[in-house]
N, C-alpha and C positions, 0 to 999 in steps of 0.2 A: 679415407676412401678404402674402402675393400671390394676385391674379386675373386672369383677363382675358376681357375682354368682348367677344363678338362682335355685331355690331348684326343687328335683328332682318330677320328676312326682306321685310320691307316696309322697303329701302332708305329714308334720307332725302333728302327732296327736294335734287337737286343740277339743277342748269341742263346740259344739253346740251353736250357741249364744241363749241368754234367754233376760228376760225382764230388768236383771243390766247391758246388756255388753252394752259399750255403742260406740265401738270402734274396730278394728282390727288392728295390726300392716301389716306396708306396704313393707314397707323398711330400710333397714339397713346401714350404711354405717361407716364404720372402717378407720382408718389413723393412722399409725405410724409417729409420729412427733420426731423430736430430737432436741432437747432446747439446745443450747451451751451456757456453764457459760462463764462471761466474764474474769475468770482466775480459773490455778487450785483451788482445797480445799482439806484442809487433816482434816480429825480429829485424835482421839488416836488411829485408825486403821491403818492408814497411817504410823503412827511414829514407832506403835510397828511391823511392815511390813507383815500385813494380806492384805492389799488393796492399792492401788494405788492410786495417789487423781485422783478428780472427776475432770469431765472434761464437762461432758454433761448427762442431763437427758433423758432418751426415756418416750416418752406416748404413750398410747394406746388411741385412741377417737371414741367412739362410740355417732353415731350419728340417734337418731332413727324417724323415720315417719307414721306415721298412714294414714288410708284411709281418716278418717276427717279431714287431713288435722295437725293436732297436732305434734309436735316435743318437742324433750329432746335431751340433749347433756349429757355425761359422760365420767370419763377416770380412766384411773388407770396408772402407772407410774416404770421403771424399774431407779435404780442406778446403773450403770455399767452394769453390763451383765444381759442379760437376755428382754430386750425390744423386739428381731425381735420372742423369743418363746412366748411373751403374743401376739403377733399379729397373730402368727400362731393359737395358740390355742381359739383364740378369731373367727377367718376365720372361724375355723373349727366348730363352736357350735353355731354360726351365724344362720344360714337358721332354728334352732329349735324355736326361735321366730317371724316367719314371719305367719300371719293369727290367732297369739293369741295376747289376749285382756291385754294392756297394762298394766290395773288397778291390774292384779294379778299377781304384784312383789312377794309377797311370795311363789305362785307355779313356775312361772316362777325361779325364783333362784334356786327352786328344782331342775326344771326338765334340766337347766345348768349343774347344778354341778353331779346330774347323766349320764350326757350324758359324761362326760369324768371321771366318779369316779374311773375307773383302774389308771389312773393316781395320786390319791389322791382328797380330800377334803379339801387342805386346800395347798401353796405356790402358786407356778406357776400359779391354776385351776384356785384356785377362785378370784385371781389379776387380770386373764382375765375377768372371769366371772364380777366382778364389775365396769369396765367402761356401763355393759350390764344395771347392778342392777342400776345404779347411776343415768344413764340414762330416766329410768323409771319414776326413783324418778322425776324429772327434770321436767318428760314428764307432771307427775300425778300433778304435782304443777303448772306448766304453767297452764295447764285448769282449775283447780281451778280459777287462777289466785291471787292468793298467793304466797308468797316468801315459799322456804321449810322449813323454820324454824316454821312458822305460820299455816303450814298443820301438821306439827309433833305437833303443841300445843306448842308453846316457852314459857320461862318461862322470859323472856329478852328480848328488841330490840339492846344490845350491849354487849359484852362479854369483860374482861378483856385480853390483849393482849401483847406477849412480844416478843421480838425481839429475833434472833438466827442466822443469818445469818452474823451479823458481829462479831462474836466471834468463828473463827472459828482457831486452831492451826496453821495454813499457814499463820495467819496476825500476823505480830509483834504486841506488845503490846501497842504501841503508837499507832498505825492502830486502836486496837482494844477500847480503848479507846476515840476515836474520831468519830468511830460507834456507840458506847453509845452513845455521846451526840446530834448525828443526829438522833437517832433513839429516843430517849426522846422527841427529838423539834418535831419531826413527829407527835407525840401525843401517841406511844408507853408507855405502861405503866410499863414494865419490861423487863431486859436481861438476855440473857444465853450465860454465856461463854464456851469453851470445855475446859475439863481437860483430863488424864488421859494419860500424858507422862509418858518416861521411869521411868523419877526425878522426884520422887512426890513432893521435893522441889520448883521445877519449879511451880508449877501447884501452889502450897499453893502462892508464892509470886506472881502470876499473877492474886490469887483472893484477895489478900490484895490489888493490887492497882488499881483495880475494882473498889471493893468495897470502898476505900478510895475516889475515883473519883466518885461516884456515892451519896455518900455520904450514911447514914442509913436509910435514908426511902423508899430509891427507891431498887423491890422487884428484887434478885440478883438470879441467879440460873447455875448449874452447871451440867456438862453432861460427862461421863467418855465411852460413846460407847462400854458399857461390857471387856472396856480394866484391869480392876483388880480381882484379886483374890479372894478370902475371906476374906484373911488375910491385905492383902493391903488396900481392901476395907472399912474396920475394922477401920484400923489406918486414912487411912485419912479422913474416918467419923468422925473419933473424932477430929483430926486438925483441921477442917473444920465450927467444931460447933459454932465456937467463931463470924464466920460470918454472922450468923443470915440468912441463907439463906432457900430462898421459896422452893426448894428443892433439890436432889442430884438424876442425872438421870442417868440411865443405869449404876448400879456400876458394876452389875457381870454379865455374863452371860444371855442374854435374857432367857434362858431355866431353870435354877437355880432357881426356885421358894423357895426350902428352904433356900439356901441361902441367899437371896432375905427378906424372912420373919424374920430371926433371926437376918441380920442388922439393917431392919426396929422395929424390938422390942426392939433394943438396941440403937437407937440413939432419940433426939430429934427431930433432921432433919428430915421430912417427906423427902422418897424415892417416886421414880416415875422409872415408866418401862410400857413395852408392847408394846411399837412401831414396834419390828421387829417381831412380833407375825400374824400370817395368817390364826385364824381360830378361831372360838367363842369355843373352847373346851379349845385350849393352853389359852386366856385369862380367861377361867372359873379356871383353874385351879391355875395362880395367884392370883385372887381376892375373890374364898374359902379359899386359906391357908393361908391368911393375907399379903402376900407377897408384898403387897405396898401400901402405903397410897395414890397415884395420879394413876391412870391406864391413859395408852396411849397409848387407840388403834388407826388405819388409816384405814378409809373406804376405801381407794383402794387396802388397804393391806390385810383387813379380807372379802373384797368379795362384799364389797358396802354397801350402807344402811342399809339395810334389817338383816343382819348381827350386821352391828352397833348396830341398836337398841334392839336386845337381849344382845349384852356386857354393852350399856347403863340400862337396869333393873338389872341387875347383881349387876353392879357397886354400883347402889343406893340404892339395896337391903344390901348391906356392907357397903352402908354410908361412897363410896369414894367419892373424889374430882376428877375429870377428866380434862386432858389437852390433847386433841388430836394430832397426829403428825403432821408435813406439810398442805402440801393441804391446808389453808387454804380458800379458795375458796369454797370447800365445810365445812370445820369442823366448820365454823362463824354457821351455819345453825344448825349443829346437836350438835356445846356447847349451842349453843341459847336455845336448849328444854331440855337441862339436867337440872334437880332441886334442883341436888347442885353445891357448887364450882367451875368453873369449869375455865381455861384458854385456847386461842385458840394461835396457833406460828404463828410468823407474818417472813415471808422469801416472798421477793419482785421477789424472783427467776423467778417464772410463769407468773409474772404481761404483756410479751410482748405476751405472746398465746393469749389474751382476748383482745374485746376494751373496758370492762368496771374496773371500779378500787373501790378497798373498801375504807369505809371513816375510820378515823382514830380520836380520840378525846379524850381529858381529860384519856388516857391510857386504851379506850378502839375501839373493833371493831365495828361498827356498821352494824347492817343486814342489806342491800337492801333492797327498797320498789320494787323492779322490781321481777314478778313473777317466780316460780323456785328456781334454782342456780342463777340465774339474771346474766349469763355468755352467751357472742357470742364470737366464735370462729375470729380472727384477720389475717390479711393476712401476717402478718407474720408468723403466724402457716399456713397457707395454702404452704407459701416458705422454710419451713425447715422439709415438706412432705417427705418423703421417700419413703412410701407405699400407697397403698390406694384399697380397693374393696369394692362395692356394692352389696348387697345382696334382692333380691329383688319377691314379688309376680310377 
């Protein structure tokens, strides 16, 4: 299905151009894409029967153009439901960027997220709103002609990087093991298995033979997709310990911040969380009350960039370590300019939307010299289009 939109005769308000603008936006152009995995996936939601496994991702892509001539590409991304409402609410908020000046991602994100703020500030909104925000970023980096890592100030030209895609509970353990050792030779630096079945037994002997296949120096990590308790969570932090592992993610409740801080005060194991979090307020309030040692936020999930990098000063104002979720595509960029610790996930998942690919070495990512996200959109994402409008001066 395709449209496109022309904004109404009662332009929207844009400020005067003066002697920094140096640009107006032209055009806009959206596409709902739907990514099919090449087989299902479950994690510990699946098993403990909250969610159905995965089948296919939707993206949102925003694709933006200027009167000079300048583009950016951005997206934000839905897991099961929820894709055709970030495309609507993205149509819908469209034409309030058309005749303002690209460079002012911070008011621009503003004046997004108030333009639908009955509906909230932070889920649904602002996931649309970030294919908008990403974009920009994208846009502002291309002219530069700079990678976005090196516009934000990087602190790095490679970040340490760990695989996660093949340790997923739908793959037997031999599977899972033999993804390890592809993902190593790749030049991957580290894995993450899922845990958090019924059997906490299960979960403990599938990281003993991990880890015994991996041997002890290569950096092991574990992910429980808020499937335990407190108490659970408790117990098999402390089972867990003897594995020497980089860290134990999502034990309880994404929203559980205290509980969250009183595992993490009690175990050796640095905790990590914030992934399913969608707003710089819920991750303010993990990373005030000590509540994890790794924070991992997702720029398509808290609203794009711009966002990000108030949770990235947060962060290093509390002197965490940061590993951002997914995407990476975009997160290689904004671990690159964190200034401490930091990991980015390496999931091959997106690699067929784009025609370019990241480099991979010695277990780490390497940034792009290609300006931007250093990303063009592939004709296989053009064929697995679903939607699509233009919005346009």
């Amino acid at each position: 299905m395709t449209s496109a939109l022309q904004p109404s005769s009662a332009k929207p308000f844009a400020p005067a151009p003066g002697e920094a603008t140096l640009d107006r936006i032209s055009a806009v152009r959206l596409s709902l894409v739907r990514l099919p995995l090449h087989a299902p996936i479950s994690d510990a939601k699946v098993l403990t029967g909250r969610q159905k496994p995965l089948t296919e991702i939707a993206f949102l892509f925003a694709e933006i153009t200027t009167e000079g001539g300048h583009e950016g590409i951005g997206f934000g991304y839905s897991k099961r439901a929820g894709g055709p409402g970030l495309y609507a609410h993205a149509r819908e908020i469209a034409p309030e960027l058309i005749g303002e000046d690209p460079s002012d991602t911070g008011r621009l994100w503003q004046k997004l997220v108030w333009a639908g703020a009955s509906m909230g500030r932070s889920g649904l909104t602002t996931q649309a709103i970030a294919a908008f925000d990403i974009a920009l970023w994208d846009l502002k980096a291309r002219r530069a002609g700079l990678p976005l890592a090196k516009l934000l100030g990087a602190h790095r030209d490679s970040v340490r990087c760990y695989n996660t895609s093949g340790g997923f509970l739908s793959m037997p353990l031999g599977q899972v093991l033999e993804n390890a050792g592809l993902a190593l030779a790749r030049g991957i630096g580290g894995i993450k298995i899922k845990v958090g079945q019924p059997d906490g037994r299960s979960d403990l002997r599938r990281v003993e033979a991990v880890r015994e296949h991996l041997g002890d120096d290569v950096p092991l990590m574990v992910d429980a997709n808020q499937q335990w308790d407190r108490t659970t969570a408790a117990r098999m932090g402390r089972a867990l310990e003897g594995f020497g592992l980089t860290w134990i993610e999502e034990p309880l409740d994404a929203y559980d911040a205290e509980g969250h801080a009183a595992l993490a005060a009690s175990l050796d194991t640095p905790v990590a969380t914030g992934e399913m979090l969608t707003s710089v307020a819920e991750h303010t309030g993990l990373i005030m009350t000590g509540a994890t040692d790794l924070i991992q936020p997702d720029a398509p999930r808290v609203g794009g960039i711009t966002p990000f990098l108030q949770i990235m000063a947060l962060a290093d104002h509390k002197s965490l370590g940061m590993a951002p979720h997914f995407a990476m595509e975009i997160h290689l960029h904004l671990a690159a300019a964190y200034p401490r610790a930091t990991w980015v996930e390496h999931f091959e998942w997106l690699e067929p939307l784009f025609n370019e690919r990241l480099e991979l070495r010695g277990g780490r990512m390497t940034v792009p010299s290609r300006p931007g996200l250093g990303l063009s959109l592939s004709d296989q994402a053009a064929a697995w289009t679903s939607e699509e409008t233009t919005v346009a001066s």
